[in-house]
N, C-alpha and C positions, 0 to 999 in steps of 0.2 A: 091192565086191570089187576089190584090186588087180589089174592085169594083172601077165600073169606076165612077169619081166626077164630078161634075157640071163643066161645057166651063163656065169658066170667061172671059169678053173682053170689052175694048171701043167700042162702036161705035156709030161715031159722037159724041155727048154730053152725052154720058149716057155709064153706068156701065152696063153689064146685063152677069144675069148666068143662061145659062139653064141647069135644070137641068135634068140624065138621063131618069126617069121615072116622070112620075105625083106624086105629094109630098101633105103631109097636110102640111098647111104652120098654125103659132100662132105668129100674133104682132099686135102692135095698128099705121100699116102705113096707111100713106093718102090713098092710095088705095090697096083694098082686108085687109082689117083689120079684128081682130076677128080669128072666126077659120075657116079656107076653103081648099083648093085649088087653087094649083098655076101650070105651067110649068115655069115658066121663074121668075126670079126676077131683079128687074132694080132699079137703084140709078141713077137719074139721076139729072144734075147738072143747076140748073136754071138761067133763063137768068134775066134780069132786063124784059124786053117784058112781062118773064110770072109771073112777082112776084105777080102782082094782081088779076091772073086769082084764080080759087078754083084752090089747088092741086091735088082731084082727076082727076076735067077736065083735066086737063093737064097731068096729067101722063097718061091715056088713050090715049089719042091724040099720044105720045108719043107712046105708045104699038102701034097703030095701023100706024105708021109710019114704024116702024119697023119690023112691019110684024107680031110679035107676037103673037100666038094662044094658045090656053087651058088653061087660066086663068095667070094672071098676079099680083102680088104682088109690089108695087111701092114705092118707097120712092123720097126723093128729097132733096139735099145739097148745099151748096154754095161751098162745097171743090172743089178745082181741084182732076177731078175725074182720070186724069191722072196719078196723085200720090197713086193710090190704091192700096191696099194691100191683098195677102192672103196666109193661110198657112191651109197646107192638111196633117193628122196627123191617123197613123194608130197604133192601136195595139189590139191583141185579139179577134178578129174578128169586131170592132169598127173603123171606117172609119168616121173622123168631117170635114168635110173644115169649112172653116170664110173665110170671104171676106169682104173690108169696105173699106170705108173714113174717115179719123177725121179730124175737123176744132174744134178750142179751141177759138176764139174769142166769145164766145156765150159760156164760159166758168162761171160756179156756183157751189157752193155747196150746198147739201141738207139741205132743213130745212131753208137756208136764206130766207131775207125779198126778196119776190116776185116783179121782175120787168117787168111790163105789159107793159111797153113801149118801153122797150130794142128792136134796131134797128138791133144789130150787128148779125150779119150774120156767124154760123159756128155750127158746129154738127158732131156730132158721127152714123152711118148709118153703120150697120155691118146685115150680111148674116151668122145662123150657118147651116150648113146642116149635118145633119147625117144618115149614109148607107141605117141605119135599119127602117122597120116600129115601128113607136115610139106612144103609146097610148096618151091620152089627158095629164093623170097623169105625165106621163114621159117628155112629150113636156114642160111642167108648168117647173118640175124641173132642165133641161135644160138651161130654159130662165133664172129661178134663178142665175143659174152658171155663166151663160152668162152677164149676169149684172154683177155679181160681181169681174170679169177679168176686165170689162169695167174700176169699179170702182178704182181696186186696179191699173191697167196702169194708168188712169189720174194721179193718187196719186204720181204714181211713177214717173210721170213728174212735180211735183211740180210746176203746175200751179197755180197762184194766181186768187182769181174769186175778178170781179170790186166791191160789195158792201162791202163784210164783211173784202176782203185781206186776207183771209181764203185758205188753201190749195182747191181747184176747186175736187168735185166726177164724174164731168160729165159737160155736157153742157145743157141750157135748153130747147132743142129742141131732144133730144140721140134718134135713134129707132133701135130696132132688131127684126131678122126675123127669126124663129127656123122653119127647113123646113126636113121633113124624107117622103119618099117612104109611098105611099098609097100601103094596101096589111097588113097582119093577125099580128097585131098591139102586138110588146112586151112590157107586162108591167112590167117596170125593172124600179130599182131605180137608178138615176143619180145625186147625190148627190158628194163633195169632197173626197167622201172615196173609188169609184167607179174607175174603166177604162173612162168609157166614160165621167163622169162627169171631169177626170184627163185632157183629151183630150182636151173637151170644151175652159177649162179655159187656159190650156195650147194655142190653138189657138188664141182664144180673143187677149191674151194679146200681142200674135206676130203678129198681125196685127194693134193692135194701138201703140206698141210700133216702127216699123217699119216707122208708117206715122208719114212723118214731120212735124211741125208746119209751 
């Protein structure tokens, strides 16, 4: 029997998945960043009103709109979040959903000359979640994987980024959120040679390959 996955849904302006149980969540999002706990995760889509507010303000504001309780993990995009994407992926006793938005206008490659001034508005905002309790260790090398699906979709959309004209790795805004059931923590290696690390990458990549430009 599969476990049951996170409710993904709009509502109103905002992406949000809850998930079945209380989760360790590991990302660097405007709000609940670092390593904690979360119930709920939300991408939500900002308005011109709230561009100058701080982000975390607002993505709280946002949860508590919403109703949402036992810790919340936040992000925030310019995508139409109505074009979201996700893919739920089992095998071996290993259960990943992704969920996400990409926006490519806000499109770079690694290692270019840094631009601090860059207006454009767009980003990559993706959710992994997986079944099992997942140790520190394990959660790290998840997010590796998870990056690197990120990377290899952009690539394979042969996005040009504005300075260099350079094939784009990503956008300079990207965030991801590795999120597994709190509860007696496996520590198991998730690398490309693995199930779950198979899984990972396999979902990333159907989730931003899915979303249009």
């Amino acid at each position: 029997m599969k476990p049951p996955v996170p409710s993904v849904s709009v509502r109103g302006g905002t992406l949000v998945a809850r998930f079945p149980k209380a989760c360790r969540v590991l990302s660097w999002a405007p709000l609940g960043a670092g390593f904690g706990t979360a119930r709920c995760w939300i991408n939500h889509q900002v308005q011109l009103s709230e561009a100058s507010r701080p982000p975390d303000r607002t993505l709280r504001k946002v949860a508590r709109d919403l109703g949402l309780e036992g810790g919340v993990v936040g992000q925030m995009t310019g995508a139409d979040i109505r074009r979201f994407q996700k893919a739920a992926l089992t095998r071996k006793g290993w259960t990943v959903l992704a969920a996400g938005t990409a926006g490519f206008a806000n499109a770079v490659r690694v290692g270019e000359r840094a631009r601090h001034e860059s207006q454009e508005i767009g980003t990559i905002n993706l959710l992994v979640w997986v079944s099992q309790p997942l140790a520190l260790s394990t959660l790290l090398e998840v997010l590796q994987v998870a990056v690197e699906a990120r990377t290899l979709a952009v690539l394979k959309r042969k996005i040009r980024c504005g300075v260099s004209g350079d094939w784009a790795t990503g956008t300079g805004t990207d965030g991801i959120v590795i999120a597994s059931p709190i509860g007696r923590a496996h520590k198991v290696y998730a690398g490309k040679h693995t199930v779950l690390g198979e899984l990972v990458g396999k979902a990333v990549l159907s989730v931003i390959q899915k979303n249009r430009r």
